[in-house]
Each structure stands twice: as structure tokens, then as C-alpha cells.
C-alpha atoms as one frame of an Amber mdcrd trajectory, in Angstrom:
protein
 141.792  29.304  28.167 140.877  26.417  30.710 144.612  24.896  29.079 145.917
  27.991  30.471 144.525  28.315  33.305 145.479  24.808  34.471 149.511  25.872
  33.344 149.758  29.447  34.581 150.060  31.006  38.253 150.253  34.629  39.658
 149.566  37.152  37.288 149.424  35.489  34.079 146.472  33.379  35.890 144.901
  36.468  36.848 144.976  37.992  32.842 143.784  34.232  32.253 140.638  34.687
  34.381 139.926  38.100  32.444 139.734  36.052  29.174 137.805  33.303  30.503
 135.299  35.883  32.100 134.797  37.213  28.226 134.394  33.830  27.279 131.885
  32.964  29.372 129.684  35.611  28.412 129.587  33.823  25.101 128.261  31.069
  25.915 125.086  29.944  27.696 124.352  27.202  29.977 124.049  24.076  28.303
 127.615  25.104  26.912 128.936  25.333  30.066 127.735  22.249  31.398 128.780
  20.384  28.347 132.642  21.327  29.043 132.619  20.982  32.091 130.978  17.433
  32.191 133.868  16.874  29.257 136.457  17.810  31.608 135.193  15.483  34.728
 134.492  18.285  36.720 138.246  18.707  37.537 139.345  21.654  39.495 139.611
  24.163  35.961 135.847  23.343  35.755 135.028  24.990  39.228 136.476  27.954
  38.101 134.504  28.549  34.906 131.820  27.396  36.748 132.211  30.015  39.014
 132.930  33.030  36.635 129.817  31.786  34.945 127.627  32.575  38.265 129.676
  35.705  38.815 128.369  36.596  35.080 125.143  36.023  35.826 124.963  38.132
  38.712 126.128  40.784  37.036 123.261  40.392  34.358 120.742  40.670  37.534
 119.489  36.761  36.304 119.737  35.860  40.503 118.800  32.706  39.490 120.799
  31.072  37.151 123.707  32.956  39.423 121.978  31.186  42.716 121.915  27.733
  41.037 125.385  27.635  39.083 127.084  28.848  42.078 125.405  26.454  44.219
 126.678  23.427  42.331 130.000  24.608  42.406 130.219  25.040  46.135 128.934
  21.353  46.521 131.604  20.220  43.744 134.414  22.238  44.914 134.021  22.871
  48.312 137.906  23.426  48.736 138.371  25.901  45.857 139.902  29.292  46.835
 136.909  31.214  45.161 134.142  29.208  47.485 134.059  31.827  50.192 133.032
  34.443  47.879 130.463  32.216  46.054 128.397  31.603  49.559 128.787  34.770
  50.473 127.447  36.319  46.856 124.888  33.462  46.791 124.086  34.854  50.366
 123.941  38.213  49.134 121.839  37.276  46.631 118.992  35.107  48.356 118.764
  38.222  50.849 118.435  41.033  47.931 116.185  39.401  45.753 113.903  37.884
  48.753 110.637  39.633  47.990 107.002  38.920  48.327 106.433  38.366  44.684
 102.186  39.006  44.665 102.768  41.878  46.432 102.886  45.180  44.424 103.129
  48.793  46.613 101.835  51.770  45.494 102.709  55.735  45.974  99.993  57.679
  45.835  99.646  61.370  46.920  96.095  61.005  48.728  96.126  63.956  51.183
  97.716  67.735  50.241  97.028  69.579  46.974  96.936  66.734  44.805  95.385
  64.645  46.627  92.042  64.183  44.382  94.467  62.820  41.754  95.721  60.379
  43.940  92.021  59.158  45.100  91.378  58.570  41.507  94.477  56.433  40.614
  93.648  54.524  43.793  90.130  53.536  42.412  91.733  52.590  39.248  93.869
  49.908  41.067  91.319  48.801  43.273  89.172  47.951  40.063  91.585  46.232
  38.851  92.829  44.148  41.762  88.872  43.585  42.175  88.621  41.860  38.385
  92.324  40.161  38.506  91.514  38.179  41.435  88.293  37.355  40.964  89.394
  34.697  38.005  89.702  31.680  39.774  92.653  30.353  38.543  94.774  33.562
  38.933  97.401  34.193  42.542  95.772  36.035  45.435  97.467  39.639  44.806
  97.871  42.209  47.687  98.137  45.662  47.509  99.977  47.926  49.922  99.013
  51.701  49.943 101.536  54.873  50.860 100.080  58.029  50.913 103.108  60.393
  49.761 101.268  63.460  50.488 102.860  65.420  47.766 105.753  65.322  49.235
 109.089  64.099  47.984 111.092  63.490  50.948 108.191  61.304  51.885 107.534
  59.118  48.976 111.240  58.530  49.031 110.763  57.172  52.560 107.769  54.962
  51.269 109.737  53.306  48.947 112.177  52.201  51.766 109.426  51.033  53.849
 107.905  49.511  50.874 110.866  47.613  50.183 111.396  46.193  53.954 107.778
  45.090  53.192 109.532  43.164  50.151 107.221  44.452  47.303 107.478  42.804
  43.807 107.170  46.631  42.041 105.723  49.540  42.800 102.836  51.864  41.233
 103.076  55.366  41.066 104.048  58.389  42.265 101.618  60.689  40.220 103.738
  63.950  41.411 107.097  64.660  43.207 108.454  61.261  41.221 112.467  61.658
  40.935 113.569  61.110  45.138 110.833  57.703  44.793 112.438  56.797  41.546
 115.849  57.157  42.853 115.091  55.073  46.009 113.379  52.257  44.134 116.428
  52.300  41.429 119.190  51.974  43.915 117.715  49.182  45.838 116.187  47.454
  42.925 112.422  47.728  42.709 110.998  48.224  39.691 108.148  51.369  39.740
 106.179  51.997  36.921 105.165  56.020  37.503 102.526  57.547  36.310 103.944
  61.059  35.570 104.538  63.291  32.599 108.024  64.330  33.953 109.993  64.046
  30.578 113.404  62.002  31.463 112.336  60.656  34.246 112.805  56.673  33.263
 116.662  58.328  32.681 117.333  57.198  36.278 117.534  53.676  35.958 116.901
  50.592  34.522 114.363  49.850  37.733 112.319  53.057  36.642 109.559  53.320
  33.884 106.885  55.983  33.004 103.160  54.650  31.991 101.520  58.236  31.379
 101.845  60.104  28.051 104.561  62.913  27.357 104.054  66.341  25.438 106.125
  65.115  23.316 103.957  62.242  22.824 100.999  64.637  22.281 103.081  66.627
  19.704 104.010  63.751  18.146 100.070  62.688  17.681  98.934  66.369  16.227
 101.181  66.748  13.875 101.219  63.352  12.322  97.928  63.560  11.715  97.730
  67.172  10.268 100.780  66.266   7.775  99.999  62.945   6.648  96.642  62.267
   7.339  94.991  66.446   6.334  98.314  67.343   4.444  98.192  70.418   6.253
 101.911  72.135   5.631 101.836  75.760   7.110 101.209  76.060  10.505 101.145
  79.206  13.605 101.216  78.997  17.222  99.477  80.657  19.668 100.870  80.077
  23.617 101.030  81.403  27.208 104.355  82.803  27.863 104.851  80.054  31.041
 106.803  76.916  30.977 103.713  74.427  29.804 103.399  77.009  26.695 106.660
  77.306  25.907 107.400  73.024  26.440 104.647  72.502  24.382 105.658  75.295
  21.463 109.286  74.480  21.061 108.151  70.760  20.317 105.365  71.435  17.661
 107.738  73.822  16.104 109.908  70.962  16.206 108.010  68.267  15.112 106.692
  70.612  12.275 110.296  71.142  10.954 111.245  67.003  11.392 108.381  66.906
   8.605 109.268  69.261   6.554 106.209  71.752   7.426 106.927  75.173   7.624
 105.423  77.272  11.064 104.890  80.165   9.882 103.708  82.638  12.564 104.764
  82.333  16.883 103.289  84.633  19.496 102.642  84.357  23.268 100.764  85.977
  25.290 100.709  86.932  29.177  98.155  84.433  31.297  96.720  87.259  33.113
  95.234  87.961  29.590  91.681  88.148  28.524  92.222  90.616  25.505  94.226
  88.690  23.031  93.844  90.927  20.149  97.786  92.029  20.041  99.248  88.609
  19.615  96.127  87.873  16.928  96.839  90.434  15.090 100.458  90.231  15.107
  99.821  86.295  13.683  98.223  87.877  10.239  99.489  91.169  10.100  97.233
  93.821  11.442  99.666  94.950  14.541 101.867  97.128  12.823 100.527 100.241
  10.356 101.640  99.706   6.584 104.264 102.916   6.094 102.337 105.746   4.049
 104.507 105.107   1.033 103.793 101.640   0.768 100.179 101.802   1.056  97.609
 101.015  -1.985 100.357 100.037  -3.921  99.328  96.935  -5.578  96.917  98.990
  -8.502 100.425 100.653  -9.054 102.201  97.249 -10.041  98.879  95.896 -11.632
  99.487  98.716 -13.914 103.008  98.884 -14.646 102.868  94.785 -15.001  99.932
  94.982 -17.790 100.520  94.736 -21.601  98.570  96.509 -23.661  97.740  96.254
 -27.156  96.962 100.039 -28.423  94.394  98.550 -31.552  92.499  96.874 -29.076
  92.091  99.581 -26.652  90.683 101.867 -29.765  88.632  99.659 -31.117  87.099
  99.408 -27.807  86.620 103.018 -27.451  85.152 103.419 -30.900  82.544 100.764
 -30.002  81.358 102.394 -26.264  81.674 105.843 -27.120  78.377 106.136 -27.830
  77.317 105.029 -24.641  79.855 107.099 -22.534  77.389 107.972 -19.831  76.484
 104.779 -19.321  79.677 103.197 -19.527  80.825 106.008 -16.653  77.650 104.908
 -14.501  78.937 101.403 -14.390  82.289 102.574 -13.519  81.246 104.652 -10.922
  78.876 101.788  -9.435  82.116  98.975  -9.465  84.957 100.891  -8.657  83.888
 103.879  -6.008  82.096 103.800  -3.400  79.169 105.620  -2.652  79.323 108.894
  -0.850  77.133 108.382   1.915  79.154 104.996   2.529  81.675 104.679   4.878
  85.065 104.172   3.693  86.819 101.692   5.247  90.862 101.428   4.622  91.685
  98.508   7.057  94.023  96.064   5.511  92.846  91.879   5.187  94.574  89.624
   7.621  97.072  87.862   6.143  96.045  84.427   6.478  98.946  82.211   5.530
  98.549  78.740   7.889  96.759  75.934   7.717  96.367  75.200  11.087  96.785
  76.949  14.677  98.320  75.216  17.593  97.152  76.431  21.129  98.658  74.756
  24.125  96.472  76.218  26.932  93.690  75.685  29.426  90.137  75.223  28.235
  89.065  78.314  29.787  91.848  80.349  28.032  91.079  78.537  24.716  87.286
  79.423  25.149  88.471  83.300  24.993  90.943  82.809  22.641  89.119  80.843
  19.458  86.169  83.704  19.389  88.530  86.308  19.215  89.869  84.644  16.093
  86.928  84.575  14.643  86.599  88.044  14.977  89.225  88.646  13.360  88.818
  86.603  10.618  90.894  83.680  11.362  88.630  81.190  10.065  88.852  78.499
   8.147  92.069  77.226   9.720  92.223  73.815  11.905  92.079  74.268  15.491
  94.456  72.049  17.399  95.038  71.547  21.377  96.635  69.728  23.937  94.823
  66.956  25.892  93.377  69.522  28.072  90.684  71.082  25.755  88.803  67.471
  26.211  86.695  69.431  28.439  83.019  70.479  28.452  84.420  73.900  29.790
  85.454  74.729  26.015  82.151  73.452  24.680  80.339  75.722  26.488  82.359
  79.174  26.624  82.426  78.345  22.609  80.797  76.003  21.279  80.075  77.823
  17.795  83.636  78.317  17.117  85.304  75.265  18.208  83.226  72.817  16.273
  86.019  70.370  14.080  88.762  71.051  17.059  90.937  68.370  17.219  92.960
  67.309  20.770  94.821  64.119  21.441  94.168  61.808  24.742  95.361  58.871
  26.766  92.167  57.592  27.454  88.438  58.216  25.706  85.741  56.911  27.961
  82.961  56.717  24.708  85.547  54.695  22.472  83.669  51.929  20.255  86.651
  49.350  22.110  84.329  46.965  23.694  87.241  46.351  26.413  86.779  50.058
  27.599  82.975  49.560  27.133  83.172  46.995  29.488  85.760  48.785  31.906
  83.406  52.017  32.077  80.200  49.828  32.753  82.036  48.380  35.547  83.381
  51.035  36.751  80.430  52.894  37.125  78.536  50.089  38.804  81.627  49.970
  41.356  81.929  53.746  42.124  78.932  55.352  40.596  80.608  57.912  38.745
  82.662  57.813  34.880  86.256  57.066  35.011  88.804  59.841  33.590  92.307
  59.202  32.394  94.099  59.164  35.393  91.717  56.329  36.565  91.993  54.675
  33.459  95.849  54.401  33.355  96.096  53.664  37.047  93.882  50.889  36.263
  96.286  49.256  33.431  99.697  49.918  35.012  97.941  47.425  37.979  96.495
  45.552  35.629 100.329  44.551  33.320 101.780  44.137  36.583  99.493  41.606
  38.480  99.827  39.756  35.272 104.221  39.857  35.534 103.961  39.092  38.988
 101.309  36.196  38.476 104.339  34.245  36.177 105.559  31.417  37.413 108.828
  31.925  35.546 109.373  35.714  37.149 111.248  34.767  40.787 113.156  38.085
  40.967 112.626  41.666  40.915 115.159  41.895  38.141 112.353  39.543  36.243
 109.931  41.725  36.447 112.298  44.517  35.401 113.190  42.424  32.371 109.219
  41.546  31.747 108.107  45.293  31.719 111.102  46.150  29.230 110.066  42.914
  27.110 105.960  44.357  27.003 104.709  44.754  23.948 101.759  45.956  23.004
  99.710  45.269  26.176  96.199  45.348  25.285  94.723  48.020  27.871  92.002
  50.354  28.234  94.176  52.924  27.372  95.443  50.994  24.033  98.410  49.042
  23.311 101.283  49.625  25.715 104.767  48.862  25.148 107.537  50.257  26.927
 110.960  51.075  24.576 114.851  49.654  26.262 114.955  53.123  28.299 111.681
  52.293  30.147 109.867  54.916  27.772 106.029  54.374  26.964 105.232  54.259
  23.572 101.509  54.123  22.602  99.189  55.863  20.376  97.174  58.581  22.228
  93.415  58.812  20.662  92.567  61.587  18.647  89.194  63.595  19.633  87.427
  66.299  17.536  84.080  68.435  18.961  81.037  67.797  17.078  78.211  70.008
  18.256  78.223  69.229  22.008  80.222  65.997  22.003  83.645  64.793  21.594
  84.318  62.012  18.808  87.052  59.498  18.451  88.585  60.410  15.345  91.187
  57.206  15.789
């Protein structure tokens, strides 16, 4: 192609370039430089040289672009593409200047959800606290932006974030998408802490450190299927969009398995009678049709064989005890007459487990009232927000053995979140929760990124987070998938008496 290059002019030279510009991406740098040293660093060499910077520019690697486009100013000062490599080295040095111990964070720290934000804060405080403290590690700052739950403003807080040239940023916890637009289309990476599903969709800049209900899902019915071999399953949830997310991916899940679910009903959340939907899950809501009632001594009858010998022979050897025999009958098969009669059908239990996606308080009015109607022996599963003392309490009797996933389990045997609670007690006087908890390692992975001598660029630290694998954290091992996905295994709780246990 260089051959060509050197012989062609107009627009064969410009079809040339195209196939030197696929070329180049094949090749890395030591490659290059051995050609073009071959070739004496005559005038074809300034242009590879040059397509080769353009290349990695377009890969967001600023600075192999910044230095290969550099030498081929000096070298070729006259060529007809040196304009446009100073001005994209230009460009370059001015987008990627940043202040690369810097990290900003969005949190929403007055309006509604502002207690959430107060607790993320602590968890990055904690962590900036212990980072810097090792002696050997850079001096990280922090700079704070209170979104207010507000997305118009956290999108202007990433602006003013990035004319205060932060490495990444850290959050938001709510109102996420106009923040992870603004921080994708000028290039900051922001690691959000949100359970918005598609929200890392946005970009390549954008990532999500918080678990999903998918993720959740995912964690329940593993377990129940591989680990109980549970295979029949019902669900139970309030007819509002965190029911239905939650439902339609268990039922899911359940099918990807090859489970079966056999029984769905919602319920209104104004509802503290949930008898209906109960009774609709085993079959007590609509009346058996007169006609079809005490049938099954009908079939039991028509299905028997009977051998006519046996059945005189037997009535040869009792008949002398007729009364007695009657007696007996009378005591087994009827009741008495001064005892009620009762004609209710059985519940039809036919799952395994039940899946209830609600609210502790809801659960804790829901689980008696299966009781009561007999639902018992099943499995009792829930989403991350049953880890609450709330449930205990209302029902403590029939909850014992329920199982819920979580992000974060302050009582884990993990001497690292041992050691993270102690501290963070000392420092605040109070027990970290989960939003503390991951606040505290998405500060944590990034001072580390930042801290790398190698990592110059935003774009680095874009590449870094993509490249984590199995970051040991208090919340587990995190690892982030090509789409800027989390992927980690949630802990899985069960109640035992008053307590929650780590069941792994």
C-alpha cells in the first residue's frame, strides 16, 4: 500500500489511504516504527505515521495518538496532513486535560431523597479517609454536588464538574439518565449507583455499581432450583410497577430453568385483606359446581376390582359379629351427630415455593394469612427489602426459614466487612446499610484507577473500569461486563428466630 501510495495521485490516492487506514489497525506500534525506520522516514512514512495517530484517536488511546502524531509533525513538518495533526493533537491535549486525583460526585443531599444521599456521602468519605491515609498512596480530592433530586440539575453538575476537570464521577443515586448523558457526551466516566435497568445503555462513559431486579431474580431462583431443587413455584405481587418488574422476571427466570410457576395473582396495595388472591393461588375462590362435588368415592368405586370369592369369604367370617363390625363402621366413616359437619374443600397446594415482591410491612400481613389458610410448608422468598426487622416483628412465627437476597450483609463472617463495620461505627457511631456500603466501594475501585501511574486519560479510566474484575469489596467481588453492567453475587439471607443469617 505505501508502493501505492508513493505511485498514485487524486482519487486512486485517496482509495489508497482507505486501505492503508485498515492496515494500520492491524498492526501495533513497534510494527509501525519498524517500517517506517525501514523506509528512512521518507515522505510515505509520514503518512502512515499519521493515519496511525488518527487510529488511535479514534480508539480514545489520547496518548499513543498525542505521541505518534507528535513525531510526525517534527519529521514532516511540510506534509499536507500537518495542519490537521496539531490541530487534533491540540484538540486532544485540551479534551483529555483533567485533574486525574480528582473524582466528583452527584449526590441528591437535600429534597425527598436526600437521607439516601447523606448515606452514600459517608460511604465515600470513609473511604477517601482509609485510601489516603496509606502513605505511599496520591493525595485524592473529592468534589461534592448536591443534585437535589433533580435531573435538570445533576445534568448541570456534571458540566460544572467537568470544567473542574474531574477524573470520573460517583453517583447519581436517583434522576440518573440527563447526568449520564452529560458525562457520556463529554467523556467522563460515572459509575452510578442506581437500579435503573438499561441505564449503562447510554454510553461507553456510563456504568451502574448497584444491583438490578434482575440480578435479585437471578439469585432466588438459582438457589431454589439447583441448590433446594425446588421445581413448582406461585407468585404473589402488588398490582404496581415494582410488582409487576419483579413478577414477569421470576416467571422468567423460572421458565429459563425449566421450572414450572404454577399459580400468579396480584393484589391492590391499598390491601390489608388478602384472602381473595390466597385463595385463588390453591383453589378455594371459586365454589366446586354441585355436580362435580364428592365425586372422587364415585371413581374410587368404579376404578376398584373386585374378586367376588374374596368378598364372601369375608362376609362368612364377620357375620357373626355384624353389630360390631357396623359400630366400627359407623365410628370411621360418619361423623358423629352432635359434630359439626364441615364440607370445605383442602387447598390445593401444588408449589414449592412462593415468591412475594413487596414491602416488609405488606409481607408481615401477607405470610400469616397464608398460614391461615394452610399454605404451609412452602419456601418463602422476597426481594432485598424483607431484610428488615419490620417483618421480624409483625411475624416473626411465620417467617422463620425466609430467604431474601442482598448487596451488602453487615454480620457477614468476611473479615474485610468486619473490619469496614468496626470502622465505620467508630467514625459515625451508627451501622452502615447497603447504600453506605456500595458508596463506599465504587470510591474505593476508583481512587485505586485514578492512583495508576499508567491511567493519563479519562478514556483510561473508562478502559480500567471495563477491564475490573472481580474487585474485592465489601460488597463482594465486582466486575463490570463490556456494556458497563455489574455483575456480582448478591448474598443470600434467611430469618432465624430474630436474626438474619448469611446463607452464602
Amino acid at each position: 500500500y505505501i508502493l501505492s501510495y508513493e505511485k498514485s495521485k487524486g482519487l486512486e490516492r485517496e482509495a489508497v489511504i482507505e486501505k492503508l487506514k485498515e492496515a494500520v489497525v492491524q498492526l501495533d506500534k513497534a510494527d509501525i516504527m519498524s517500517i517506517i525506520k525501514y523506509m528512512g522516514y521518507k515522505p510515505p512514512a509520514g503518512m502512515l505515521m499519521y493515519l496511525y495517530g488518527l487510529k488511535k484517536a479514534e480508539a480514545e488511546q489520547y496518548d499513543d495518538a498525542i505521541i505518534m502524531l507528535s513525531d510526525f509533525v517534527d519529521r514532516f513538518p511540510e506534509h499536507h496532513c500537518a495542519v490537521k495533526a496539531k490541530n487534533i493533537i491540540e484538540e486532544l491535549s485540551t479534551k483529555s486535560v483533567y485533574s486525574r486525583y480528582t473524582i466528583g460526585c452527584l449526590l441528591p443531599l437535600s429534597g425527598s431523597y436526600k437521607d439516601f444521599g447523606c448515606k452514600a456521602l459517608k460511604g465515600i468519605e470513609l473511604a477517601l479517609g482509609q485510601f489516603c491515609s496509606q502513605g505511599d498512596q496520591q493525595s485524592i480530592k473529592i468534589i461534592i454536588k448536591d443534585t437535589g433530586s433533580d435531573p435538570d440539575v445533576a445534568a448541570n453538575a456534571v458540566k460544572e464538574l467537568f470544567e473542574e476537570h474531574v477524573a470520573a464521577i460517583i453517583g447519581p443515586i436517583f434522576t440518573v439518565e440527563t447526568a449520564a448523558l452529560e458525562a457520556q457526551n463529554r467523556g467522563i466516566p460515572i459509575v452510578t449507583i442506581t437500579q435503573k435497568d438499561n441505564i449503562a445503555d447510554i454510553g461507553d462513559y456510563v456504568f451502574r455499581n448497584f444491583f438490578s431486579p434482575k440480578m435479585q431474580v437471578e439469585t432466588i431462583v438459582s438457589y431454589a432450583i439447583e441448590e433446594l431443587g425446588l421445581k413448582n413455584f406461585a407468585i404473589l405481587y402488588p398490582n404496581e410497577n415494582y410488582g409487576k418488574v419483579f413478577m414477569n422476571l421470576f416467571w422468567d427466570e423460572v421458565m429459563a430453568y425449566d421450572g414450572k410457576v404454577v399459580g400468579v395473582e396480584s393484589y391492590e396495595l391499598d390491601s390489608t385483606d388478602f384472602a381473595d388472591p390466597i385463595k385463588k393461588l390453591v383453589g378455594l375462590y371459586y365454589e366446586l359446581p354441585e355436580d362435580l362435588k364428592n365425586t372422587d368415592d364415585l371413581i374410587e368405586d368404579e376404578d376398584k376390582s373386585y374378586d367376588f370369592d374374596e368378598v364372601e369369604n369375608e362376609i362368612d367370617a364377620e357375620g357373626e359379629n355384624e353389630e360390631e363390625e357396623i359400630d366400627k363402621v359407623d365410628e370411621e366413616n360418619y361423623r358423629e351427630k352432635d359434630e359439626p359437619f364441615n364440607d370445605e374443600p383442602e387447598p390445593i397446594v401444588d408449589f414449592d415455593a412462593i415468591f412475594i415482591p413487596d414491602s416488609p410491612k405488606r409481607a408481615g400481613l401477607i405470610i400469616p394469612q397464608l398460614s391461615f389458610y394452610d399454605v404451609d410448608n412452602v419456601y418463602l422468598f422476597g426481594t432485598n427489602l424483607w431484610r428488615s426487622d419490620i417483618l421480624i416483628k409483625m411475624a416473626r412465627q411465620y417467617v422463620q426459614n425466609a430467604i431474601m437476597p442482598d448487596i451488602f450483609f453487615a454480620e457477614s463472617s468476611s473479615e474485610k466487612v468486619r473490619d469496614f463495620v468496626r470502622t465505620f461505627e467508630k467514625t459515625f457511631m451508627e451501622k452502615p446499610g447497603f447504600i453506605e456500603a456500595v458508596a463506599y466501594d465504587t470510591a474505593m475501585m476508583l481512587f485505586q484507577i485514578v492512583s495508576r501511574p499508567d491511567v493519563r486519560f479519562r478514556s483510561a479510566v473508562k478502559n480500567e473500569l471495563k477491564k475490573l474484575s472481580n474487585f474485592q469489596g465489601v460488597t463482594g467481588l465486582t466486575s463490570f461486563d463490556n456494556n458497563g453492567e455489574l455483575r456480582k453475587d448478591l448474598y443470600l439471607l434467611k430469618i432465624k428466630g430474630n436474626k438474619f443469617i448469611e446463607l452464602k
